[in-house]
MARDREN-648950 format. One record per residue (C-alpha): residue in three letters; x, y, z. Coordinates in steps of 0.5 Angstrom, whole numbers, padded with zeros to 4 digits, always signed. Example, Ala and Ser with C-alpha at 12.3 -4.5 7.8 and 13.67 -1.06 7.14 Angstrom:
BEGIN
ALA+0025-0009+0016SER+0027-0002+0014
END
This chain:
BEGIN
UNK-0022+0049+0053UNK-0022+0053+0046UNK-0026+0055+0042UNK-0022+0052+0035UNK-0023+0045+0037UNK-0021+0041+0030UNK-0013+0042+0028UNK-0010+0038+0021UNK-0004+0035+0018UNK-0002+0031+0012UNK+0002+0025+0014UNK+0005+0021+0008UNK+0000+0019+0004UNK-0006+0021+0009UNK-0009+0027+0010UNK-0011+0027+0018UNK-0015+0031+0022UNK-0016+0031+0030UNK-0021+0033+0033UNK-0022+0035+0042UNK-0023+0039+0047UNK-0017+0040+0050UNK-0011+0045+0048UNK-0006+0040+0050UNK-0009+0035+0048UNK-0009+0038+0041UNK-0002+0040+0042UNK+0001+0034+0044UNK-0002+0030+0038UNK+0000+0036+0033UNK+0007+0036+0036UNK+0007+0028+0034UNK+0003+0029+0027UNK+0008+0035+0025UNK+0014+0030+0025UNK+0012+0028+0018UNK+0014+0033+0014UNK+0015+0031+0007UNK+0010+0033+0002UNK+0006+0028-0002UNK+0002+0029-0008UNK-0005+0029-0007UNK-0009+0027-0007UNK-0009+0024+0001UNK-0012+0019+0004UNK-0018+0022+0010UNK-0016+0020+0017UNK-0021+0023+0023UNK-0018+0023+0030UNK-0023+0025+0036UNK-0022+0025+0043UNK-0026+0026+0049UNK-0025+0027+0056UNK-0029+0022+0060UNK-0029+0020+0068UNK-0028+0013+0068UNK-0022+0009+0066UNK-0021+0003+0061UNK-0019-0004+0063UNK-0012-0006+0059UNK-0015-0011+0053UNK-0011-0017+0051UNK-0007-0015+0046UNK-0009-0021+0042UNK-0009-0017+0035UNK-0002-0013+0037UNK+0002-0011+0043UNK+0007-0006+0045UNK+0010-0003+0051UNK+0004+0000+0054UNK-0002+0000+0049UNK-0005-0007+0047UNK-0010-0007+0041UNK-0016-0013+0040UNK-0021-0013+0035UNK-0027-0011+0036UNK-0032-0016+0039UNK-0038-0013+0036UNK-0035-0012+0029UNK-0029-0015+0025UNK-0028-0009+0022UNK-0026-0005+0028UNK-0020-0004+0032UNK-0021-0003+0039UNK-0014+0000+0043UNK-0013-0001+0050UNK-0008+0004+0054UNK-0004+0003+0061UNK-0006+0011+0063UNK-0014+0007+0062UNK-0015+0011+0055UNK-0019+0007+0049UNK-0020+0009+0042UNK-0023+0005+0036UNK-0023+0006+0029UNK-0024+0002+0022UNK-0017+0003+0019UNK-0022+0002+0012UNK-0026+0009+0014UNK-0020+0012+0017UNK-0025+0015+0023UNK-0022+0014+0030UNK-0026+0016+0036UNK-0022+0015+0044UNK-0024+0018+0050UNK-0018+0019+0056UNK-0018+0020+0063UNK-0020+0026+0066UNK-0014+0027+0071UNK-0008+0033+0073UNK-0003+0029+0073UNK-0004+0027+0064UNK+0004+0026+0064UNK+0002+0019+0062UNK-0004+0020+0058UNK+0000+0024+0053UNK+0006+0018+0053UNK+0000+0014+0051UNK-0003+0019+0045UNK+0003+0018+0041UNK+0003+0011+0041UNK-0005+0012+0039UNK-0003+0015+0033UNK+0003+0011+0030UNK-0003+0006+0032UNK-0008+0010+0027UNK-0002+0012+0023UNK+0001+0005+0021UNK-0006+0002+0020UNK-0008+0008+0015UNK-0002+0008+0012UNK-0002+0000+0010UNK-0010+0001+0008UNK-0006+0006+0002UNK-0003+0000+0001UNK+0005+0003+0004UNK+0008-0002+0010UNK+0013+0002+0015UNK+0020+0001+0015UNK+0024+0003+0021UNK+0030+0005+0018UNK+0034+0010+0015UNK+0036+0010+0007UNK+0041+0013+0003UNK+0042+0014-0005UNK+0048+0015-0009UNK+0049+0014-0016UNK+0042+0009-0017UNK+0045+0006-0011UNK+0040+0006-0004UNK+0042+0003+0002UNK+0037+0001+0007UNK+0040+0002+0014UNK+0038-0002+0019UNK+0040-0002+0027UNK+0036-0002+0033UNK+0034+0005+0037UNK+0041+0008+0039UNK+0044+0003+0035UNK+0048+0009+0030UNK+0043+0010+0023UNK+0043+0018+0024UNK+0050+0018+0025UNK+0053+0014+0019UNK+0047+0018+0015UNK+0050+0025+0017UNK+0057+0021+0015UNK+0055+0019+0008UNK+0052+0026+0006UNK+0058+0029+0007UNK+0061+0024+0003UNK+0056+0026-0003UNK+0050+0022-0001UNK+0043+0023-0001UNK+0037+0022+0005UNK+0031+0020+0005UNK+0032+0020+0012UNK+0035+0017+0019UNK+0029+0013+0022UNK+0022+0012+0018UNK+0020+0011+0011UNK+0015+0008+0008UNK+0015+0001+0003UNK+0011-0002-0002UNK+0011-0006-0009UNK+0010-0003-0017UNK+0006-0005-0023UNK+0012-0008-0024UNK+0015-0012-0018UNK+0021-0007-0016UNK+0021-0004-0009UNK+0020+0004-0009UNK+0021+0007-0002UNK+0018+0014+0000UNK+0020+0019+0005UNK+0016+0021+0012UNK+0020+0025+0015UNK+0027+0030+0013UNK+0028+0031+0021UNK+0034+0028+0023UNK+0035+0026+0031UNK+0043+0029+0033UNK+0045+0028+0040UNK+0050+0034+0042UNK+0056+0030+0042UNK+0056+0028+0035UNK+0058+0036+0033UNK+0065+0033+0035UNK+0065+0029+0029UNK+0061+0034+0025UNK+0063+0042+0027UNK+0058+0044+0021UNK+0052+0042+0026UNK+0053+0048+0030UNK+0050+0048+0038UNK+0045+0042+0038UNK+0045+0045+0046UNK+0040+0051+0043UNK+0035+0047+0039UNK+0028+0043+0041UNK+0030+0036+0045UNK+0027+0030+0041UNK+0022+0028+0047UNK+0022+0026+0054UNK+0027+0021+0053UNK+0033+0023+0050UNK+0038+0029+0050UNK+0037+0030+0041UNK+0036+0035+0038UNK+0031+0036+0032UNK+0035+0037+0025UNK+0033+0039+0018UNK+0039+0036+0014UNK+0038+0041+0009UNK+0038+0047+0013UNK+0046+0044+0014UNK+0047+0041+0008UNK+0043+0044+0002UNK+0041+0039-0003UNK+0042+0033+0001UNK+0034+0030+0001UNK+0030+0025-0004UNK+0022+0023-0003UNK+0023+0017-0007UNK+0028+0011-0009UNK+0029+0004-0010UNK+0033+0000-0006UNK+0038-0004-0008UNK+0043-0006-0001UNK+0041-0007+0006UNK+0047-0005+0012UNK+0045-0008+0018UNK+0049-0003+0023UNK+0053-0006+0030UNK+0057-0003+0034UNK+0065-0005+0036UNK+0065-0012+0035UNK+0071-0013+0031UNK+0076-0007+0034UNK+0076-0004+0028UNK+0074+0003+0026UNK+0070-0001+0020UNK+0069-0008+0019UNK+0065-0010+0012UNK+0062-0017+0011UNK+0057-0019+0006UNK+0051-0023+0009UNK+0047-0029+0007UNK+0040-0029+0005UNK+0038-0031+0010UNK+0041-0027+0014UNK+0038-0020+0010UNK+0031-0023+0011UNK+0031-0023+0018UNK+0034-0017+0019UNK+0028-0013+0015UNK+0024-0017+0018UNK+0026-0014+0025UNK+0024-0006+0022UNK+0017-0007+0022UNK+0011-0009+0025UNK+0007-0015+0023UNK+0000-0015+0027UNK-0004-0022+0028UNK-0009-0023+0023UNK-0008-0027+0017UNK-0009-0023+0012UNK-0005-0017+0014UNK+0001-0021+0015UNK+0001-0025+0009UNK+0001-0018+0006UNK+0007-0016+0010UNK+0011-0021+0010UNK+0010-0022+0002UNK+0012-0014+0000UNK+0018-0015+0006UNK+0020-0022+0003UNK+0021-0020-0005UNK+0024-0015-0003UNK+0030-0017+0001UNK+0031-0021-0005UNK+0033-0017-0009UNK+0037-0013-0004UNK+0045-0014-0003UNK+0047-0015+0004UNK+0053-0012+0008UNK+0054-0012+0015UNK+0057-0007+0018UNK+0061-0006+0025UNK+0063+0000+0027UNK+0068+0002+0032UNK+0068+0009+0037UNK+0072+0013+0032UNK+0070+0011+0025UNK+0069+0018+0024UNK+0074+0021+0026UNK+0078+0020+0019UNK+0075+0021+0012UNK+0077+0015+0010UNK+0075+0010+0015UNK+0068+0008+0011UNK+0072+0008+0004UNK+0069+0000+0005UNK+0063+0002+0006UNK+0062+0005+0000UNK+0066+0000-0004UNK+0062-0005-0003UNK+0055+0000-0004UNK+0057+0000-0010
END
């Protein structure tokens, strides 16, 4: 136990406090919080989490409002207004996204390997409501900008968005960054998009590709899950961040289809709307979702875009995302 029991971070546009007992439950929700580290002009949104150890365990909800891999989330039967999350390691934790107070309470065990997995998935939870509710809908992408162009880059988990984004930065573009961005509409209709996050997430075996990231080996691995390595881009490549832009294309990313080094083809725009569809999250209630999909709708309408096929040695020659860039610009 400790004696300082309230910690706080700025997360994009909220300003989060947590609250607990425990050290390492603390810690484990600061490490997440702590990803996001792009400075944004005040004033921030309040978010309160508190979270207390309890004996007893919390039976897994339906999941009517939201389901994901090992959280369920409902709304609360008590109170519209209220979210009530269910985990499998029998945690639970309600919250008002409008007041941005979440209170949970977690097992008491010794084995809290998968409390703490479940942790994270709380606060993307609180994150992500506390982040619409400040009027930004998250977007599961990288981008990059270059001459009043940004591309938003699109691929799943592992699918190849941090690499082709170091890619382009050695080639003259900016980030915003590899994974996490926020989205919303101006006065005036146009897109704008923030930066969450200047971390990248570089696997060890990219330094063949690029020898100026040095030994990955001896940087923090990313999670539990994966041999990356945490990156801030500009410790390496100086210069080469941005907070915000507007997008213009979006580059649906996949992997050897064609043979090629690099295929490029223009998409429908049809096609482009699936595809940003598929990098959010769209909860079941109406009223969010109308909201959702409207922003992500005007958007992908005024977004060119490309699909891109990448093969196991497009980075090997400087030339090979010359496509790329042509039709980027």
């Amino acid at each position: 136990m400790s004696t300082t029991h309230a910690a706080r971070h700025a997360c994009g546009p909220l300003d989060v406090k947590v609250i607990a007992d425990s050290d390492t439950v603390r810690g484990k929700i600061m490490d997440t919080l702590e990803l996001y580290n792009v400075i944004w002009p005040q004033p921030l949104s309040p978010v309160r989490i508190e979270i207390r150890e309890v004996d007893n365990r919390a039976d897994l909800g339906a999941g009517e409002y939201l389901e994901c891999a090992r959280m369920h989330v409902d709304r609360s039967l008590t109170d519209e207004q209220m979210l009530e999350a269910t985990f499998k390691s029998g945690a639970v934790a309600t919250g008002n996204p409008s007041s941005g107070i979440w209170t949970a309470s977690i097992p008491r065990s010794d084995d809290d390997f998968w409390t703490l997995i479940d942790l994270e998935s709380l606060v993307s939870l609180v994150l992500t409501e506390g982040w619409r509710h400040a009027g930004w809908i998250p977007i599961h992408a990288g981008a990059v900008a270059r001459n009043g162009h940004c591309a938003l880059l699109c691929a799943q988990s592992g699918g190849g968005k941090t690499s082709l984004t170091v890619a382009l930065i050695r080639r003259g573009w900016q980030t915003l960054g590899d994974d996490k961005l926020l989205l919303r509409l101006r006065d005036d209709g146009s897109p704008e998009l923030r930066a969450l996050v200047h971390t990248f997430n570089l696997h060890p075996r990219t330094r063949s590709w690029f020898p100026e990231v040095g030994e990955l080996e001896n940087l923090p691995v990313y999670s539990e899950w994966t041999e990356k390595r945490k990156v801030h881009p500009e410790d390496i490549w100086s210069g080469t961040t941005l907070t915000e832009a507007t997008p213009t294309h979006l580059v649906d990313i996949s992997r050897n289809k064609s043979g090629e080094p690099v295929s490029v083809e223009r998409m429908q725009s049809g096609a482009v709307l699936s595809t940003f569809l598929h990098q959010t999250v769209v909860p079941a209630d109406r009223r969010k979702a109308k909201h959702i999909l409207g922003v992500v709708a005007r958007t992908a309408g005024m977004l060119e875009g490309i699909s891109l096929d990448l093969g196991d040695d497009v980075y090997a020659a400087p030339d090979h995302l010359t496509l790329l860039e042509d039709a980027l610009s």
